[in-house]
C-alpha positions as CSV (number, residue, x, y, z in Angstrom):
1,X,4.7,-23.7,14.3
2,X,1.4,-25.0,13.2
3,X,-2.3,-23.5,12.5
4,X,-2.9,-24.3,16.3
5,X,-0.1,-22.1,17.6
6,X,-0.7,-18.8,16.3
7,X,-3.7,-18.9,18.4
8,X,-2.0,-19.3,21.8
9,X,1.1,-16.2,21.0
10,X,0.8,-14.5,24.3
11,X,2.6,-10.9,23.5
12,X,0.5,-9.9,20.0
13,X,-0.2,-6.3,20.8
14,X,2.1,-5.7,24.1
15,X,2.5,-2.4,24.5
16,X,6.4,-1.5,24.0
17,X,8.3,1.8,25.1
18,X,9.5,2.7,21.7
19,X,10.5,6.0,20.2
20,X,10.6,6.4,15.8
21,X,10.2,9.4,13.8
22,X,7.0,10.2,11.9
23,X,9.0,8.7,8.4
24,X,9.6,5.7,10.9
25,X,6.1,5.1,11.9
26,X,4.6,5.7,8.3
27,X,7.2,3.3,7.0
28,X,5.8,1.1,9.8
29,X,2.5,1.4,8.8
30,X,2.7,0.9,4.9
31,X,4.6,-2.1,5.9
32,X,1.5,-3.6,7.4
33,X,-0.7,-2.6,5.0
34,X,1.3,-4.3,2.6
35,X,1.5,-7.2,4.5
36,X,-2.1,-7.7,4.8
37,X,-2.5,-6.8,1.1
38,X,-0.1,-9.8,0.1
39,X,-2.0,-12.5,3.1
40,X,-5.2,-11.7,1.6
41,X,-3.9,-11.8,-1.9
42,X,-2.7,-15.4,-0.9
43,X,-6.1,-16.7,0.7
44,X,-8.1,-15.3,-2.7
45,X,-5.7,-17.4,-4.6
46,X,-5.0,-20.1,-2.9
47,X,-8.4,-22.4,-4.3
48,X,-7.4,-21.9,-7.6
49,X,-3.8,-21.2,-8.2
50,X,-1.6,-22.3,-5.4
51,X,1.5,-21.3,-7.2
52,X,0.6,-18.2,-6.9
53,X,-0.9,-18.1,-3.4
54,X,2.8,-19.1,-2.6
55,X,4.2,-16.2,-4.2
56,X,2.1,-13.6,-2.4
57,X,2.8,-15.4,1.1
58,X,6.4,-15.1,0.3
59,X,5.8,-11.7,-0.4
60,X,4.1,-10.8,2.7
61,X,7.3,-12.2,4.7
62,X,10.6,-10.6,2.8
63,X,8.3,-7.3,3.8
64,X,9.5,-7.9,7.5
65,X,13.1,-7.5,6.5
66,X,12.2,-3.8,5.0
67,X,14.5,-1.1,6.1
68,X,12.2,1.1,7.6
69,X,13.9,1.8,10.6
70,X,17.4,2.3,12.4
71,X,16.5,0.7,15.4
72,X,17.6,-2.7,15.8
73,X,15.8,-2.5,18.9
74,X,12.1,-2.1,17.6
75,X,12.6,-4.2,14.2
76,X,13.1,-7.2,16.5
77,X,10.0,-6.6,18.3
78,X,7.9,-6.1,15.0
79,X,9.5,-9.4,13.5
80,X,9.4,-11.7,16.7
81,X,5.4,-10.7,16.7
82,X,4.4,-10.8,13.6
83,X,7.1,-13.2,12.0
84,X,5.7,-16.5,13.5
85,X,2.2,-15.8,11.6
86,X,3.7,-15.5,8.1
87,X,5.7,-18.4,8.7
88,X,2.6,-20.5,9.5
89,X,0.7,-18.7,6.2
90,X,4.2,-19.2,4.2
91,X,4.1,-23.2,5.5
92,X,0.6,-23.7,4.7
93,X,0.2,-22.8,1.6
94,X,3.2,-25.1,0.4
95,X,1.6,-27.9,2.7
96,X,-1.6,-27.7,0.5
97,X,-3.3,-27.6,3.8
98,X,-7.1,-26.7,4.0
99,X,-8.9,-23.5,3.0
100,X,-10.5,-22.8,6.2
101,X,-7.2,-23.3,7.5
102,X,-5.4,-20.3,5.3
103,X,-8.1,-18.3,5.8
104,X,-8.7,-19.0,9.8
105,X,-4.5,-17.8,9.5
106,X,-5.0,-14.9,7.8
107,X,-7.9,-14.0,9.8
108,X,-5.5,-14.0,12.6
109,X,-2.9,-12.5,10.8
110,X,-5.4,-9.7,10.4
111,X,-6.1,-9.2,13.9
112,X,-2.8,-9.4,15.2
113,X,-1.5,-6.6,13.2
114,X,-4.5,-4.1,13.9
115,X,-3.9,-5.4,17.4
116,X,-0.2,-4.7,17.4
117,X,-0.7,-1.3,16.0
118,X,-2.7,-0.1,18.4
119,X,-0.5,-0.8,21.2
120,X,2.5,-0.6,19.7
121,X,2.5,2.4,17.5
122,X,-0.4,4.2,19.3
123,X,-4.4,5.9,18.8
124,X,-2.4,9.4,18.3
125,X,-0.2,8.1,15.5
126,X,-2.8,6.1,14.2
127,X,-5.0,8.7,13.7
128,X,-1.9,11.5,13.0
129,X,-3.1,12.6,9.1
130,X,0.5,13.5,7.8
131,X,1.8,10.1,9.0
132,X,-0.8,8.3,7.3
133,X,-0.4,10.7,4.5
134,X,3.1,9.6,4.1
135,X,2.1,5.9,4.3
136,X,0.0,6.8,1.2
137,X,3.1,7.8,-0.1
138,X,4.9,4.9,0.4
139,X,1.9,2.4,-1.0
140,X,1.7,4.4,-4.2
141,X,5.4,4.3,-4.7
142,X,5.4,0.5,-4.0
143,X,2.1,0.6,-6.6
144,X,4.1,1.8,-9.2
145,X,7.4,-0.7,-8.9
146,X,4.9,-3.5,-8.9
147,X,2.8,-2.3,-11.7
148,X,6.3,-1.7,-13.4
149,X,7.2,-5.0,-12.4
150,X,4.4,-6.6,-14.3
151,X,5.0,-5.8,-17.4
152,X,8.7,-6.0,-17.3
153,X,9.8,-2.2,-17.5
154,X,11.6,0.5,-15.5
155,X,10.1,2.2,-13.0
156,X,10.5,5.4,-11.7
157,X,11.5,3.8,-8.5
158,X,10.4,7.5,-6.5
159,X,11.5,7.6,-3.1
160,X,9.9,6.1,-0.3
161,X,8.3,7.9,2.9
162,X,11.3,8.0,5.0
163,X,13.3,9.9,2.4
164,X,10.9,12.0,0.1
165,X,13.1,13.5,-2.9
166,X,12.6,17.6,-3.8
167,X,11.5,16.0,-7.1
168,X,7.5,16.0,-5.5
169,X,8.2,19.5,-4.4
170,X,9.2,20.8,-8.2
171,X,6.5,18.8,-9.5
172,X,4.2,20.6,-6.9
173,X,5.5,24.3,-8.1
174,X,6.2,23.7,-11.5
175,X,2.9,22.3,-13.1
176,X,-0.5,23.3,-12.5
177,X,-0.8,20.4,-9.5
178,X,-1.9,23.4,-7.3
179,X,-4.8,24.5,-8.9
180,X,-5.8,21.3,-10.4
181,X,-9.4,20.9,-11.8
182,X,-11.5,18.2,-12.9
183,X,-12.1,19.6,-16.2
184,X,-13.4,17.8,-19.4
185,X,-10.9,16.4,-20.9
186,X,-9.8,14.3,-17.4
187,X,-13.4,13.4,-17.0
188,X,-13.3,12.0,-21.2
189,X,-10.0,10.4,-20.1
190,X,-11.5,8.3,-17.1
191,X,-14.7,7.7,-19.4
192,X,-12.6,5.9,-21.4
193,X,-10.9,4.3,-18.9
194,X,-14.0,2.6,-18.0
195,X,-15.1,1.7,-21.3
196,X,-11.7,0.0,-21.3
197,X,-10.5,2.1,-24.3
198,X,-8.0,4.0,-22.9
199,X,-4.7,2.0,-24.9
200,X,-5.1,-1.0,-22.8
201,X,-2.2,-2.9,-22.2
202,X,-2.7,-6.5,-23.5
203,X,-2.5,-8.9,-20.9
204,X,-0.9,-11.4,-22.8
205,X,2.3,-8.8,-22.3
206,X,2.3,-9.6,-18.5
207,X,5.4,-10.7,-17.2
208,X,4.6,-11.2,-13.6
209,X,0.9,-11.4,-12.5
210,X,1.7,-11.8,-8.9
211,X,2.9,-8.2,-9.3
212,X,0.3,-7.0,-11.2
213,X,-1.8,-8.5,-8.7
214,X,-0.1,-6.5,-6.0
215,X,-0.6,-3.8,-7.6
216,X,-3.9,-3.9,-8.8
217,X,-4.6,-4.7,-5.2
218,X,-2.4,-1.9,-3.6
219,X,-4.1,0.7,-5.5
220,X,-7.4,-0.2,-4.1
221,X,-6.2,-0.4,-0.5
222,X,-4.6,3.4,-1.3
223,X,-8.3,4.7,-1.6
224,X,-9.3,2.9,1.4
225,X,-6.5,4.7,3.5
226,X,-7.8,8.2,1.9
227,X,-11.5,7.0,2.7
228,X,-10.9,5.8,6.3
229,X,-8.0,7.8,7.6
230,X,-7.2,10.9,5.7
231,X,-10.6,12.7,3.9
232,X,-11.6,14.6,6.8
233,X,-8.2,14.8,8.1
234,X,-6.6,18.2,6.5
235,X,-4.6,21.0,7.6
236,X,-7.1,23.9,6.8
237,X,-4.4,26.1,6.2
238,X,-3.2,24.2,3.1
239,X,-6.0,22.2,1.4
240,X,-9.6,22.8,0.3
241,X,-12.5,20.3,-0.1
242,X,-11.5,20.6,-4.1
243,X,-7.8,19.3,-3.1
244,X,-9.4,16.8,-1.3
245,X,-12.3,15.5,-4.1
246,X,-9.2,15.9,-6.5
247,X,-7.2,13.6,-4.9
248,X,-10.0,11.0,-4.3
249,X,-10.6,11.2,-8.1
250,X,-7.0,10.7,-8.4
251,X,-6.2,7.3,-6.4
252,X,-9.9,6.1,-8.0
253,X,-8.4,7.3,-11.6
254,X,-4.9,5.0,-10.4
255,X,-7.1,1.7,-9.8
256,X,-9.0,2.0,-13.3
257,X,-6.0,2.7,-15.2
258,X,-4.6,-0.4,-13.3
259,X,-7.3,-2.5,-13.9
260,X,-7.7,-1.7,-17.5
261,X,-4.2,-2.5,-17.6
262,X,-2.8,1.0,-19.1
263,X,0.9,2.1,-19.9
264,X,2.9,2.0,-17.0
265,X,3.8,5.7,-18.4
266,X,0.4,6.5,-17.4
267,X,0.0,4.9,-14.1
268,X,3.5,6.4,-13.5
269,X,2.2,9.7,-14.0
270,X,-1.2,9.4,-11.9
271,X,0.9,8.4,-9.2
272,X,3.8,11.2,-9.0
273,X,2.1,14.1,-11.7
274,X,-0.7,14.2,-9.7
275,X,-1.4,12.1,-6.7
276,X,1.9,12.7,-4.9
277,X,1.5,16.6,-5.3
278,X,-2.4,16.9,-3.8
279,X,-0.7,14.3,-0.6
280,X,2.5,17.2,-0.2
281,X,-0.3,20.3,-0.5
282,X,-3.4,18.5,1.7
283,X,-1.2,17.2,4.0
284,X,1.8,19.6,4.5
285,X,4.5,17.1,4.1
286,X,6.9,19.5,3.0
């Protein structure tokens, strides 16, 4: 398939009789997220480093072979729609063809997946907080194998959406997660962060930079989520405008520490000491 074909797929966004549980659907969605991530992550390299650019279109296709669902059924629609695209990106970039041509496929690429969720997975799922919620989930936890990744260590390797380990729940009861404040020694600790003096990691100790990338990358899409999907989207029985402010300082708190290229013990713990509770308490995942 060439750059001329994607245009003409006729079933992008054909609306399909389909039936997945909500760990399905936000396994679904952070799929596509990621996927979009990696494309984009591709086209911004692609000018300058095209080995790279290769690796994050790779990237964005061994996400369709995720296990994110039992259904045999449905992971052959998602692939046969969305497949042909990433081949084309994939194909490109090792073609060395154009720039207006990568980016006119990720455009599409783009389109075709905010198309394809809207008919495929549906407005009310869409818009359902707790599945989005868990799709936050899911990016953070993928946030932290990459970061891990990066610098060549062990990560935590948490859970993902579709099977969320009591782990978040005992972190949730057992430390002050509940009743978290911004207090001064969290607002000296992301002061320092931006004055890139909390114990930077050097960047000459970076194994894998498409990773880091990823991650750096990941992190900001995760506050993008929360902004568009999920701030004004609470169960009023569980959360309160400081659980929600909390947990926006938390994912902006994730991308500094990423991009001043802390610990990964840090990052580590942003994502599952303190974002990962405020998602299980604001969004009744439980």
């Amino acid at each position: 398939m060439n750059v001329a074909d994607i245009f003409h797929l006729k079933y992008i966004g054909k609306a399909y009789a389909h039936i997945l549980s909500s760990n399905e659907n936000a396994a679904l969605l952070a799929m596509f997220y990621q996927i979009q991530t990696e494309a984009g992550l591709a086209q911004r390299a692609y000018a300058s480093n095209v080995t790279l650019a290769q690796e994050h279109a790779e990237n964005a296709l061994e996400l369709l072979r995720a296990d994110w669902t039992n259904s045999t059924a449905d992971k052959a629609i998602v692939v046969n729609d969305i497949a042909p695209i990433l081949y084309t990106l994939d194909i490109s970039v090792k073609q060395h063809q154009s720039d207006s041509d990568i980016e006119m496929i990720v455009s599409y690429l783009y389109y075709a997946v905010e198309k394809f969720v809207d008919d495929y997975v549906g407005k009310s799922i869409l818009n359902n907080p707790t599945i989005q919620a868990l799709a936050l989930v899911d990016i953070t936890n993928v946030v932290d194998n990459k970061y891990a990744s990066a610098f060549g260590t062990g990560s935590g390797k948490m859970p993902s959406a579709v099977g969320m380990s009591h782990m978040m729940s005992n972190m949730m009861t057992n430390n002050n997660a509940l009743n978290m404040k911004t207090n001064s020694s969290e607002e000296l600790s992301l002061a320092q962060s931006n004055d890139n003096t909390h114990s930077p990691t050097s960047f000459i100790s970076l194994t894998n930079i498409s990773d880091y990338q990823t991650a750096q990358a990941l992190a900001t899409e995760a506050k993008t989520i929360f902004n568009n999907r999920l701030t004004t989207k609470v169960n009023p029985n569980m959360a309160s405008a400081t659980t929600i402010l909390q947990l926006g300082d938390g994912l902006d708190l994730l991308s500094t520490s990423i991009n001043n290229k802390t610990s990964y013990e840090d990052v580590m713990t942003i994502i599952h000491g303190r974002i990962h509770p405020l998602l299980i308490r604001a969004y009744d995942l439980m």
